[in-house]
N, C-alpha and C positions, 0 to 999 in steps of 0.2 A: 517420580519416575527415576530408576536407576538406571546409570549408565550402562552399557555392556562391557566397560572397560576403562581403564583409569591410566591410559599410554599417552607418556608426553606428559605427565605432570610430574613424573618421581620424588612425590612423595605421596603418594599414595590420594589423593585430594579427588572428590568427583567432578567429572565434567560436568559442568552445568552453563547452560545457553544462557546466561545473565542478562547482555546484551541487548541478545534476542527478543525473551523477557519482557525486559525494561520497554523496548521498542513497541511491541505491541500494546504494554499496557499505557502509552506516552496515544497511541495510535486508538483504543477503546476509549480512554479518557475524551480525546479531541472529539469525537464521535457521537460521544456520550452526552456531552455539553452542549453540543447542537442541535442535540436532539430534530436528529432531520428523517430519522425512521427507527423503527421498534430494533433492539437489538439481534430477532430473532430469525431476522432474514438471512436471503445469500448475498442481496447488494449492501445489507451491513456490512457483511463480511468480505468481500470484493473492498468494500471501502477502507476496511482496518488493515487488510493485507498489504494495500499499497500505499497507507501511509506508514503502516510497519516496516516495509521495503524501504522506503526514502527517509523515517528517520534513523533505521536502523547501518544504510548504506551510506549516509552523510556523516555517521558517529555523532548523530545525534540523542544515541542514546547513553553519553556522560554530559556530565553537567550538568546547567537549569538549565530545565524547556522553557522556561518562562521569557527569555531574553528575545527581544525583536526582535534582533539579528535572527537566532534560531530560528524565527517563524516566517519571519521574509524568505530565508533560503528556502523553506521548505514551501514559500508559494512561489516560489521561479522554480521548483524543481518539480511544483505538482501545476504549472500553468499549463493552457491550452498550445500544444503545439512546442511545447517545450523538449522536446525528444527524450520522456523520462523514458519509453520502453530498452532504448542503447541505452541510454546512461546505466540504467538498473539491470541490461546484458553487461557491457561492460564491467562495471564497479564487481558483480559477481565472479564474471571469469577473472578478474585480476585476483581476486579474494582465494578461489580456486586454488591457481596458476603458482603465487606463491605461497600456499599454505595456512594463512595467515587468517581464516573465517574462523578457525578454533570452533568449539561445538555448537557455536550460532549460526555455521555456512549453511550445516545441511536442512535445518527449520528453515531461513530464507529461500533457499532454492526450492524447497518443499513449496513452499506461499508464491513463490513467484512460478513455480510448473502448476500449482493449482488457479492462480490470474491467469494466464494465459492458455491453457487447456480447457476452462470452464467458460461454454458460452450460455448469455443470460438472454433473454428477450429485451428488448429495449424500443424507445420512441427511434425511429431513424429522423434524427435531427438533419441528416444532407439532403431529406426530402422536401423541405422547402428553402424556395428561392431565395436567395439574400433580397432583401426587401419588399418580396411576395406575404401574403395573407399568411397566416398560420392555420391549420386545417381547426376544424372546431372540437375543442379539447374533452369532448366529452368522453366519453372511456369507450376505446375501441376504432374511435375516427383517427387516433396518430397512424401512419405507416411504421409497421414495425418490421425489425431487423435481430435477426443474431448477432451478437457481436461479443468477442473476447471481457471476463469479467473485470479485466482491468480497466478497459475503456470505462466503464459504468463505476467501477469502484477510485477512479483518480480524482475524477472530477467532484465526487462526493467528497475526499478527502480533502482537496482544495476547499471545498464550501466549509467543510470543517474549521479548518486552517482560520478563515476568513470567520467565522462568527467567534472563535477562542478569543 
């Protein structure tokens, strides 16, 4: 893919999302290796989106991914109730605000208006009680719910995280 422009590097050099890149392919790899569903879904994709977001927005896409440290943050940043959706508002607008996303802002912002715009079907897990019966799981008895594809795609990214 060619750039439409080579401004702000003066020397002539193409922009290229590196970064970006790197983050996703850190985000398909984890994914891959869990093998928790075929790659050719949307809640794949929901899942690589938002672990591409949080390694890509922790700058976790220099260095080894392989170091604990690295995969710990990235399970307190992809946990339940952890407030990734502000953090990953956040971390953007700042990125934004000073300039500083270089050609990897607009693919991240692209991946996160596509998590958050794209709603998937899902089990509505707040339809049972805390310590009530689970309905019986056979296909079609959960209560389902629309819900934003990031909900669906974080939690899969944690599971990910957790089986790497």
């Amino acid at each position: 893919m060619r750039p439409e422009s080579t401004n702000g590097t003066g020397d002539g050099e193409l922009l290229v999302p590196m970064a970006w890149m790197y983050a996703e392919y850190i985000a398909d790899e984890l994914l891959r290796t869990g093998e928790l569903m075929p790659p050719t879904t949307i809640e794949y994709r929901a899942g690589r989106d938002a672990l591409a977001l949080t390694v890509f927005l922790s700058d976790g896409a220099t260095g080894d991914v392989r170091t604990v440290a690295r995969l710990d943050e990235w399970l307190s940043l992809t946990a339940y109730d952890s407030g990734w959706r502000e953090w990953v508002c956040g971390r953007l607008d700042r990125l934004a605000a000073t300039g500083s996303g270089g050609p990897d802002l607009p693919l991240a912002a692209a991946a996160w208006h596509w998590l958050e715009d794209t709603e998937l079907l899902a089990a509505d897990l707040d339809a049972v009680e805390p310590g009530g019966a689970a309905p019986d799981t056979a296909e079609g008895d959960w209560p389902q719910v629309w819900t934003p594809a990031w909900q669906l795609g974080l939690p899969l990214g944690h599971l990910a995280i957790h089986l790497f």
